[in-house]
C-alpha positions as CSV (number, residue, x, y, z in Angstrom):
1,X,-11.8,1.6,-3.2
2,X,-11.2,0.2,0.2
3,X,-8.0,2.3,2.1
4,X,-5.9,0.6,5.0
5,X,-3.7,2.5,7.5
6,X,-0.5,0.6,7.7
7,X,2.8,1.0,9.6
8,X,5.7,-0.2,7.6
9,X,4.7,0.3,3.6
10,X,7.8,-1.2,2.3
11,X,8.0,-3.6,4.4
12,X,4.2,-4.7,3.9
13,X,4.3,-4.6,-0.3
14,X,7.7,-6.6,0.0
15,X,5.4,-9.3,1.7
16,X,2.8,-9.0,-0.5
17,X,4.3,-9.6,-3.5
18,X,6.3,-12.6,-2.1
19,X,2.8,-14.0,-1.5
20,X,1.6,-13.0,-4.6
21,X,-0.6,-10.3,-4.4
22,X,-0.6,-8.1,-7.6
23,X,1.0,-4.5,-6.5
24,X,-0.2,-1.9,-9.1
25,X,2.8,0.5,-9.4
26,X,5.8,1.4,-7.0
27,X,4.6,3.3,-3.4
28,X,4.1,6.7,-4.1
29,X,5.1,9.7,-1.7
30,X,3.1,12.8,-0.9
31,X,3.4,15.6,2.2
32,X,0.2,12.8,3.6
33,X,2.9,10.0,3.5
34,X,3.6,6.8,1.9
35,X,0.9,5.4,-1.1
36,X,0.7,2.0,-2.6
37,X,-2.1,0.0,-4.0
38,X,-3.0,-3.7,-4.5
39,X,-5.8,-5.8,-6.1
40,X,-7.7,-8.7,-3.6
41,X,-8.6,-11.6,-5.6
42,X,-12.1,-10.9,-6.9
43,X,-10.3,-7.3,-8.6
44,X,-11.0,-4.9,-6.2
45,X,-8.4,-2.1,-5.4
46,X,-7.3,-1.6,-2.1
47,X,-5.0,1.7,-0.8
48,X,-2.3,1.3,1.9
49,X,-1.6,4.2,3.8
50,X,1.4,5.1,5.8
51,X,1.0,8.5,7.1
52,X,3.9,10.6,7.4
53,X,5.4,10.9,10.6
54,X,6.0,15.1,10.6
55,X,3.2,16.5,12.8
């Protein structure tokens, strides 16, 4: 599995899906930060990361 860093999650999956991408679940949230994943077009599953902002 393939994991991008992203900075807006909701924002980005709310794109995605208007474009069609298949999101697998709803973004899950973790001490980390923000979790979602997707499938590219061959099948393959790809994380997006947004890292939680406490330091």
């Amino acid at each position: 599995m393939i994991n991008f860093r992203v900075v807006d999650l909701e924002k980005l999956i709310a794109l995605l899906k208007k474009e069609g991408v298949e999101v697998l679940g709803e973004i899950k949230i973790y001490k980390q930060g923000k979790f979602a994943w997707i499938l590219d077009v061959e099948g393959n599953k790809i994380e997006l990361w947004e890292p939680s902002k406490e330091k």
